[in-house]
C-alpha positions in Angstrom: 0.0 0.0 0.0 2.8 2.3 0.6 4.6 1.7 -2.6 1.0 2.5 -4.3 0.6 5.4 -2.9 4.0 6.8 -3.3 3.7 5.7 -7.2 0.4 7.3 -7.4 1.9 10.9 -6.0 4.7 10.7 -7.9 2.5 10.6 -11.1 0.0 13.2 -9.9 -2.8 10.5 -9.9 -6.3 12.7 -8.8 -8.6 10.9 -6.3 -12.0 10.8 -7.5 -15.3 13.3 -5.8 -16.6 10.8 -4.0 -13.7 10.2 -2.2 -13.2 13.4 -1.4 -16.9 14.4 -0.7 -16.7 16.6 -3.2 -20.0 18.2 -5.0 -19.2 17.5 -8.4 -19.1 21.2 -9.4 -16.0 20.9 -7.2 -12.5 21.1 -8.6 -9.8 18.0 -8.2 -6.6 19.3 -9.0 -3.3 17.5 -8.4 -0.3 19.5 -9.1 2.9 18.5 -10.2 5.0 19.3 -7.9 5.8 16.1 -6.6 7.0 15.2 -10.1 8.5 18.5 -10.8 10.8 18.2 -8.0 11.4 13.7 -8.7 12.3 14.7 -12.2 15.3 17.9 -10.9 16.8 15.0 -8.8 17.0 12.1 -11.0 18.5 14.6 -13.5 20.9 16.2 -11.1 21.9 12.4 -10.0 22.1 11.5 -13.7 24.2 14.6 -14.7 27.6 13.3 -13.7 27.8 10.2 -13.0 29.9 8.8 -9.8 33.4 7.9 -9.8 33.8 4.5 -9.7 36.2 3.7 -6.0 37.4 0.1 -6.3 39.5 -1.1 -2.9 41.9 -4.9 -3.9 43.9 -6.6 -2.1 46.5 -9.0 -3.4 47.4 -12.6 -2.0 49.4 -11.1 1.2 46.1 -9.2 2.2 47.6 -6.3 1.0 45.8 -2.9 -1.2 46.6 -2.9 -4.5 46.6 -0.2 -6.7 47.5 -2.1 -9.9 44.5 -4.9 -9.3 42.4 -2.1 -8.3 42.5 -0.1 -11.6 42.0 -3.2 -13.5 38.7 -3.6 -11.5 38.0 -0.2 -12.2 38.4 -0.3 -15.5 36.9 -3.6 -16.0 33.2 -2.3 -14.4 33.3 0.4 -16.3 33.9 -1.1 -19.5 30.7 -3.2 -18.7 28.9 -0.2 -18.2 29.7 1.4 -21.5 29.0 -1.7 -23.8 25.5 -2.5 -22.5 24.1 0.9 -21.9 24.1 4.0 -21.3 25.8 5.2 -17.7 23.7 8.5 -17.2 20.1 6.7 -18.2 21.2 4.0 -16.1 21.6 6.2 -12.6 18.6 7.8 -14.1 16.4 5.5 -13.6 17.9 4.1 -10.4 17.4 7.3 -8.9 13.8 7.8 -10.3 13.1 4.4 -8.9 14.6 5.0 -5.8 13.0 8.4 -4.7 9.4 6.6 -6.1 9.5 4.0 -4.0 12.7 5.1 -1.3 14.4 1.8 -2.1 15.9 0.2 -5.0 17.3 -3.4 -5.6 19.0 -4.6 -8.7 20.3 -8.3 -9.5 23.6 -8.5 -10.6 24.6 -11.7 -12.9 25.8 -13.1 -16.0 24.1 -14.0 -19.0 25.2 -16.8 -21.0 22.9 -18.1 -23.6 22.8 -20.7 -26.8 20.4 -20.5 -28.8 19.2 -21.8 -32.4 19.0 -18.8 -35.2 18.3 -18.0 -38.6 20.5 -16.3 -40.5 20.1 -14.6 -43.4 22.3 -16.1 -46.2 20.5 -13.9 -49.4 17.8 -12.1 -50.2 16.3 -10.5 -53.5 14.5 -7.0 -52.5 13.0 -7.5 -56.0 11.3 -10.6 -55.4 11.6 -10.7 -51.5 13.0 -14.6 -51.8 15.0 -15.0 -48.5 17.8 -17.9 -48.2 18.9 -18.5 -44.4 20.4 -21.4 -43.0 19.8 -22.3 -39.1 22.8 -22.9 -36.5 23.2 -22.7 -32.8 25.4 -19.8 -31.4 26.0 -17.9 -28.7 23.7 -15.0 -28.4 24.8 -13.5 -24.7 27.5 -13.3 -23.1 28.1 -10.7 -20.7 27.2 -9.4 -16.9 23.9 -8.0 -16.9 21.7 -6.0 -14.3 17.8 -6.0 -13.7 15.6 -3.8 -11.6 13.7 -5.9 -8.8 10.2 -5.5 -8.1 10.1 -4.6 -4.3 6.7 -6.2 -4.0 8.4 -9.6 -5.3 11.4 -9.3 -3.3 11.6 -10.9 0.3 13.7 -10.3 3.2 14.2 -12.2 6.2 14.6 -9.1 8.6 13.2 -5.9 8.2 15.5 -4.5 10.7 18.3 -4.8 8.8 19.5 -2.3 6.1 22.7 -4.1 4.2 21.3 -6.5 2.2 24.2 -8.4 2.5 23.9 -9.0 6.1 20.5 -10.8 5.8 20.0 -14.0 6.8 17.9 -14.9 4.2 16.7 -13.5 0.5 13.5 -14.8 -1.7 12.4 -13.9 -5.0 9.6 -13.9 -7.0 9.6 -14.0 -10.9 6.0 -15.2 -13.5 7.3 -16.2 -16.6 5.1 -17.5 -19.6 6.0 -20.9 -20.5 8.3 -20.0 -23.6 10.2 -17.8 -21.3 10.7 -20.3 -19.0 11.8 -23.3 -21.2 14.4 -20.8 -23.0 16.0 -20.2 -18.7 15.5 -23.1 -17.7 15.0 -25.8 -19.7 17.6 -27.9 -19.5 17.8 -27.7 -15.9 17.0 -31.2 -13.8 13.2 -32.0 -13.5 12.3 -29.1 -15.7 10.0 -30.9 -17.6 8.0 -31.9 -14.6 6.9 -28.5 -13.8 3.1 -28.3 -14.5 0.6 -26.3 -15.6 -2.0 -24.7 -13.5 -5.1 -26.0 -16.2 -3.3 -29.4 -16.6 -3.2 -30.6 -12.5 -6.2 -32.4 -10.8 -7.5 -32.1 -7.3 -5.1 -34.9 -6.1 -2.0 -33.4 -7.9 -2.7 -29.8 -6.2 -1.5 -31.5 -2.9 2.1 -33.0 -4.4 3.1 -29.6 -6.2 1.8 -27.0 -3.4 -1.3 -26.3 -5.8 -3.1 -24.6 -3.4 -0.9 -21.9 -2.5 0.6 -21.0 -5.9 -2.0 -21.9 -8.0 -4.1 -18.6 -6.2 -1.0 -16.9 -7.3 -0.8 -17.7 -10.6 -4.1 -17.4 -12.8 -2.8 -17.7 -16.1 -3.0 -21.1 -17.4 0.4 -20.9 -19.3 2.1 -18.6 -16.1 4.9 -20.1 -14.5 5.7 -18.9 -10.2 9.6 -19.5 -10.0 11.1 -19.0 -6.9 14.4 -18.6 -6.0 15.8 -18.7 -2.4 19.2 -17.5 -1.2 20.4 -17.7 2.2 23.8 -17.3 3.9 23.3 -18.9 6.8 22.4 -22.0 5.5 24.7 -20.9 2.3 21.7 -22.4 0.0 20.5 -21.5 -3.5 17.6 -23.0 -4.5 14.9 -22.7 -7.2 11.5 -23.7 -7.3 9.1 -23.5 -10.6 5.3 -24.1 -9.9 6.2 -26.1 -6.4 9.1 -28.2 -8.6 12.7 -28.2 -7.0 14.7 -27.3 -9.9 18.3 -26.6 -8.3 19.5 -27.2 -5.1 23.0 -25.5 -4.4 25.3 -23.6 -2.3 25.3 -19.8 -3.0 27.0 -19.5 -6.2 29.0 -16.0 -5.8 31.9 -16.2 -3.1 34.5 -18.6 -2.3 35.6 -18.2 1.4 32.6 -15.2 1.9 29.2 -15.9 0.4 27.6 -13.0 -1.5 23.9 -12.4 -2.5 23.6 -11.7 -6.2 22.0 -7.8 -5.0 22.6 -4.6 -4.5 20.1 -2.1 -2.8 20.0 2.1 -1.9 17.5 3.8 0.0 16.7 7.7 -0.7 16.2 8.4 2.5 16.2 6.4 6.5 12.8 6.5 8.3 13.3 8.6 11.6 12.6 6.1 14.3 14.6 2.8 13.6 17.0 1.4 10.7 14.6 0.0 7.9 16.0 -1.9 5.1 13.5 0.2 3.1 13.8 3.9 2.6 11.3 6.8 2.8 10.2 8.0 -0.8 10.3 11.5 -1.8 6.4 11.1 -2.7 5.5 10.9 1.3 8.3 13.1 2.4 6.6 15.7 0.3 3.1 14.7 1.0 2.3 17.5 3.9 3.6 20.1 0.9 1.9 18.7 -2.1 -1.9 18.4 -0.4 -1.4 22.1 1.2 -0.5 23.1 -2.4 -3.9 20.9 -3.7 -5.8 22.3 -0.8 -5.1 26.1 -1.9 -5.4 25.4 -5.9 -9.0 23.4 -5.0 -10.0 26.4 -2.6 -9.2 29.1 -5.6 -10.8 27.5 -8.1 -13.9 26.6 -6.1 -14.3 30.4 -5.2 -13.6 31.4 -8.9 -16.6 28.8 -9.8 -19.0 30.5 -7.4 -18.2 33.9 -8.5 -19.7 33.4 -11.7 -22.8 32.1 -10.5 -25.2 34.6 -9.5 -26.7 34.4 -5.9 -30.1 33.9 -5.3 -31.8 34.4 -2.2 -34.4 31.7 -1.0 -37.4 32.1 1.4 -37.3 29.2 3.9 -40.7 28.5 3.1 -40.2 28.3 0.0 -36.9 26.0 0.0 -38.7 22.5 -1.5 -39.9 24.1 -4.4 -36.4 25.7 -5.5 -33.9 22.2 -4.1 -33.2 21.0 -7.2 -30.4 21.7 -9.5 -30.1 22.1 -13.4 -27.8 24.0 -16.0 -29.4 27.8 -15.2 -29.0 27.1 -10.9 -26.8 25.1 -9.2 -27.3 24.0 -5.9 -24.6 26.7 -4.5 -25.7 30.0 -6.0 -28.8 29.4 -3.1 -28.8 31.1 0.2 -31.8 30.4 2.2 -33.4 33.1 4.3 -36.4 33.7 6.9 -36.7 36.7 5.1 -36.1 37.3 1.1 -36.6 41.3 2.0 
């Protein structure tokens, strides 16, 4: 609910009247401020980006400076052959001050896959001539954004992401998707379909928990479950164990395959999530919407002239059409 409401400030999302209790003659105005002042920061953060500060040691536990600017080097060069640096920490800020936290996974993507390729083609006729052969079409470290509201954490009370006992995430892939990740992993052709199990099969694949979850027919609820304490990877598609490991990243020291930010620390107690800049300006933005609302409003009644009412005469005139409105009608003991 948080997140949803932050997201809904930050795009200047107008309540409706009746939640208001507003007459509908009323105005609803949301200014953009909110956004106004999300967009200045994600800009100034994307302006220049941050030096990158890379800290090695060599075999004697000692710094390096050599292996450190090869490091240095190295993450930047990923940087500039997949994308774009500045619309990167663009959109890492945006997210961030949105939702006051960000996660990304950090992995490496190594793929094989069967392709056409084009051999000839005649623009005149539009005969094509391609012949099909299995090649490598990815390989290189990647990065995603993480959904917040698919991504669990075994304490809330603890803000380095690294220090957490525990790590879940969520993912729904179509079944295409999921064959092309994962479909030469072990028992990967047991995973089932949510239309294609019966009433007794629900029980052996944890039907009735993910099947709620997952409504599409075709939809496919993979799971995957780090934890350092155990030092366990494991993956589970539609209630099928498809991998059970240690943690893959780390050889003495285990490390989770994240990275996380906040924008900015709750007051009262370290949260791994951050405030967003949506509530921080909340107090601000609905003055600002209460003063707009309140102009516009008077401006309204001003062009409506007044009419004055006897009391006893108030059930004949309550109604409303386009020449009176229900507003422009001061009722009075007295119309002299």
């Amino acid at each position: 609910q948080y997140l949803d409401d932050s997201q809904k400030r930050a795009n200047s999302n107008v309540p409706s009247r009746e939640s208001q209790d507003k007459e509908s003659w009323q105005a609803k105005v949301f200014t953009g401020t909110t956004r106004n002042k999300l967009r200045a920061y994600s800009a100034s953060a994307a302006k220049t980006p941050p030096e990158i500060r890379i800290t090695a040691r060599n075999k004697n536990n000692v710094q390096s400076k050599e292996r450190a600017y090869i490091m240095k080097n190295l993450v930047r060069a990923s940087y500039l052959s997949s994308s774009n640096p500045e619309t990167d920490i663009f959109f890492d800020a945006w997210d961030c001050a949105v939702n006051g936290t960000v996660v990304k996974y950090d992995g490496y993507l190594h793929s094989v896959e069967k392709v056409k390729i084009i051999t000839d083609y005649n623009p005149i006729t539009g005969e094509v001539s391609f012949e099909e052969k299995e090649v490598v079409t990815a390989d290189a470290p990647y990065e995603e954004f993480v959904p917040l509201t698919r991504f669990f954490i075994r304490s809330a009370y603890i803000r380095n992401i690294q220090d957490q006992p525990a790590i879940m995430t969520i993912t729904y892939m179509e079944r295409s998707a999921f064959d092309k990740e994962f479909g030469n992993f072990k028992n990967a052709e047991h995973v089932p379909d949510v239309g294609g199990l019966t009433a007794g099969n629900n029980d052996l694949f944890f039907g009735d928990r993910w099947q709620d979850r997952s409504k599409k027919e075709d939809r496919i609820e993979v799971i995957k479950y780090y934890s350092k304490t155990k030092d366990i990877f494991r993956i589970i598609a539609n209630g099928v164990l498809l991998l059970d490991a240690p943690l893959l990243l780390g050889r003495r020291k285990k490390w989770y395959p994240f990275a996380s930010a906040i924008f900015e620390p709750f007051a009262n107690f370290s949260l791994f999530w951050g405030n967003s800049l949506p509530n921080i300006l909340m107090y601000h933005q609905d003055s600002e919407n209460a003063i707009w609302n309140s102009s516009l409003d008077k401006t309204s009644r001003t062009l409506e002239t007044p009419m004055l009412v006897g009391i006893e005469n108030k059930d004949a005139l309550d109604l409303e059409d386009e020449y009176v409105t229900g507003d422009t009608k001061i009722y009075v003991s007295n119309v002299d």
